[in-house]
C-alpha positions in Angstrom: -45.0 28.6 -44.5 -47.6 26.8 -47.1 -47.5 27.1 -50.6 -50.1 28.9 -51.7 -52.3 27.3 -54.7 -52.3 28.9 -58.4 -55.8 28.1 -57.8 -55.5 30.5 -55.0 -53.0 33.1 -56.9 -55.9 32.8 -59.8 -58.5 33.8 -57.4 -56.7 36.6 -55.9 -55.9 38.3 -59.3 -59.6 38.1 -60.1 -60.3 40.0 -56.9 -57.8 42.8 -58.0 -58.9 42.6 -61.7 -62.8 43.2 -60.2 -62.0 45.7 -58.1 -59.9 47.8 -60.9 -63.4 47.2 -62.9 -65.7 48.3 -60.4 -63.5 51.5 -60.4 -63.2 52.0 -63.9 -66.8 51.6 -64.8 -67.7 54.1 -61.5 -64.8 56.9 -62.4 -62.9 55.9 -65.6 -59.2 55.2 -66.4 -57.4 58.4 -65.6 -59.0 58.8 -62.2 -58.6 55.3 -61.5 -55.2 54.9 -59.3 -53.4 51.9 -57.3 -54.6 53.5 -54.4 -58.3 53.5 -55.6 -57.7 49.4 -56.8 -56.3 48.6 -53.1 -59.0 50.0 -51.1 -62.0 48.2 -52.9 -60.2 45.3 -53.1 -59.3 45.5 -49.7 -56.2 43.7 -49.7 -52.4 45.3 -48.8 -50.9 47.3 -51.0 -48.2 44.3 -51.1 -50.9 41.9 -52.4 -51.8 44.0 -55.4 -48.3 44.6 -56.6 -47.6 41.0 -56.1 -50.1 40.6 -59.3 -50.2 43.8 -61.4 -46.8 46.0 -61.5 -48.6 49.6 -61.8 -52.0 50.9 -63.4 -50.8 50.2 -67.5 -50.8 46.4 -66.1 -54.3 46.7 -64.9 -55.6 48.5 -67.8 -54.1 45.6 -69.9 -55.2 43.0 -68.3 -59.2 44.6 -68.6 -58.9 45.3 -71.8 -57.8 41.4 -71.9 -60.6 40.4 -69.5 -63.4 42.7 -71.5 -62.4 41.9 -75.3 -60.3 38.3 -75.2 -63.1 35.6 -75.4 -65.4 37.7 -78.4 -61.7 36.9 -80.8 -61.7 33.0 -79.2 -65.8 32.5 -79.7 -65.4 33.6 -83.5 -62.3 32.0 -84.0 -64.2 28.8 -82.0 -67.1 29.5 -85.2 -65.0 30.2 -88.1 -62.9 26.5 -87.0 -66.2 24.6 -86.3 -68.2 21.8 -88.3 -71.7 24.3 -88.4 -72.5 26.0 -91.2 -72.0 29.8 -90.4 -74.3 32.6 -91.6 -74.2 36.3 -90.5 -77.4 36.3 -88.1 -75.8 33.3 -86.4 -72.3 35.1 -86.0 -73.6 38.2 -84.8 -75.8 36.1 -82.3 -72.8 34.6 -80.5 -71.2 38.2 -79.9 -73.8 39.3 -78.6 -74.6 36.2 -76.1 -70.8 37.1 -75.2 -71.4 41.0 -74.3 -74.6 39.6 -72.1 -72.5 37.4 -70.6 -69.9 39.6 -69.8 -72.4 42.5 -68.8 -73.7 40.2 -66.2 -70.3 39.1 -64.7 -69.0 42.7 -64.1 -72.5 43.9 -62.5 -73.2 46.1 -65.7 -69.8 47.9 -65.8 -68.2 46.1 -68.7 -70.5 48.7 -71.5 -69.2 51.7 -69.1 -64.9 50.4 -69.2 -65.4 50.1 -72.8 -66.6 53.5 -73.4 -64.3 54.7 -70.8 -61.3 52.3 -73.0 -62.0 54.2 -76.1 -62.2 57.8 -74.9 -58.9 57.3 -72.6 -57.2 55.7 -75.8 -57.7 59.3 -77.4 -56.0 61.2 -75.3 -53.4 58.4 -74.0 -51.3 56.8 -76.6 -50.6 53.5 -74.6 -53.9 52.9 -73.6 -54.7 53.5 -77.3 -52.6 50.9 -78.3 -53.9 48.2 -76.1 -57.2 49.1 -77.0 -55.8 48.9 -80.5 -54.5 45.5 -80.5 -57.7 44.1 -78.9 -59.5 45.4 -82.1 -57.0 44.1 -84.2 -57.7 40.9 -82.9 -61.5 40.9 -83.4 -61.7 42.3 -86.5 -59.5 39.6 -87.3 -61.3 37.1 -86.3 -64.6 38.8 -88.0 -62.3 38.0 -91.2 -61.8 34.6 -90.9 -66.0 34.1 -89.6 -67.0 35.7 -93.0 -64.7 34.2 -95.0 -65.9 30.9 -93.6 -69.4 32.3 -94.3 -68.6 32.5 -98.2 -67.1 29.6 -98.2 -70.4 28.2 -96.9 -72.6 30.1 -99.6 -73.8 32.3 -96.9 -72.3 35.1 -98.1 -71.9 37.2 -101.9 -68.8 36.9 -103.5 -68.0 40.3 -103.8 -66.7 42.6 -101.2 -63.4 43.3 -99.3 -63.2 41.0 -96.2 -61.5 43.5 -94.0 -64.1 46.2 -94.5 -66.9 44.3 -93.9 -65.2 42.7 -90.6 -65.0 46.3 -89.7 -68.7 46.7 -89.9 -69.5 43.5 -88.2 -67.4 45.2 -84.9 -69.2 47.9 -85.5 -72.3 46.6 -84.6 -71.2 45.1 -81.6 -70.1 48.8 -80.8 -73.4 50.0 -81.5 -75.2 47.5 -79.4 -72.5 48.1 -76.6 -73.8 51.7 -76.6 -77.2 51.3 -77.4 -77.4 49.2 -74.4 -75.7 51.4 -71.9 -77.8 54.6 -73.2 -81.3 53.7 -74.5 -84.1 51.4 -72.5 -85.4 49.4 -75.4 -82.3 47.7 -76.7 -81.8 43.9 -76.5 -80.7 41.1 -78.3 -83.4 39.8 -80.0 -84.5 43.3 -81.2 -81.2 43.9 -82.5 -80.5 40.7 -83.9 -83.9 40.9 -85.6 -83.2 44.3 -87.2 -80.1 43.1 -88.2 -81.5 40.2 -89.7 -84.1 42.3 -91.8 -81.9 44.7 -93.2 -80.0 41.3 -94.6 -83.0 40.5 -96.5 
């Protein structure tokens, strides 16, 4: 029997993580179900519990997939050799959301949403949707305080609760987008931007 690649096992995850996506963003968490995953990934029930033990897997590895990179791009800024103002921080998040709009067909504004209202009635899903903004706000922290260090931003003010505010405009824009007609980056950036000055 061949070995099968981890370029291949890689691939065939993907498929299972999509198809959980498509699902979520069409019906939400609690309706999603194994059974829902299998059929529009159209693999064997086998295949997709070879990957992902039950549905708290899958809603892991989303809320991995949908919030992991925005914590590694500002960690990427706060670590590089370019001086970092707030505009210029905000403008990589949101190059990151458009990015990962695009790759999940327009659902990825939709599982959020979803993410946030199951974590209020589901107290594991809450805590993986938790940790996720742990981690960003986090890294929000260490962007701004590289941002003072660079004389791009006051002295005063508490770090945490301004990193708080930063996710809170990627919030906004993420439901800004999925909502109104007239929202896009360069507006919001620009607005952003103007209230700075």
């Amino acid at each position: 029997m061949p070995r099968v690649t981890e370029e291949h096992r890689t691939a065939r995850r993907d498929q299972i993580l999509s198809a959980a996506m498509r699902c979520v963003a069409r019906d939400g968490f609690h309706k999603m179900t194994m059974a829902n995953v299998i059929a529009e990934s159209g693999l064997s029930a086998g295949a997709v519990y070879g990957y992902f033990k039950g549905k708290n897997d899958l809603i892991q590895a989303i809320a991995r997939r949908a919030v992991g990179g925005f914590a590694a791009d500002l960690d990427t800024l706060a670590d590089g050799d370019d001086q970092v103002t707030l505009p210029g921080a905000l403008e990589v998040v949101l190059a990151r959301a458009r990015g990962l709009t695009a790759d999940s067909e327009g659902g990825l504004p939709r599982i959020a949403i979803h993410a946030w209202s199951e974590a209020a009635r589901d107290d594991e899903v809450k805590e993986i949707v938790r940790t996720n903004i742990d981690s960003i706000i986090k890294s929000w922290a260490r962007v701004l305080a590289r941002a003072r260090a660079d004389g791009n931003l006051g002295p005063d003010g508490d770090l945490d609760q301004m990193a708080r505010s930063m996710y809170s405009l990627m919030i906004g824009f993420a439901l800004q987008g999925l909502i109104l007609d007239d929202v896009d980056e360069e507006s919001y950036l620009a607005g952003f931007t103007a209230l700075l000055a």
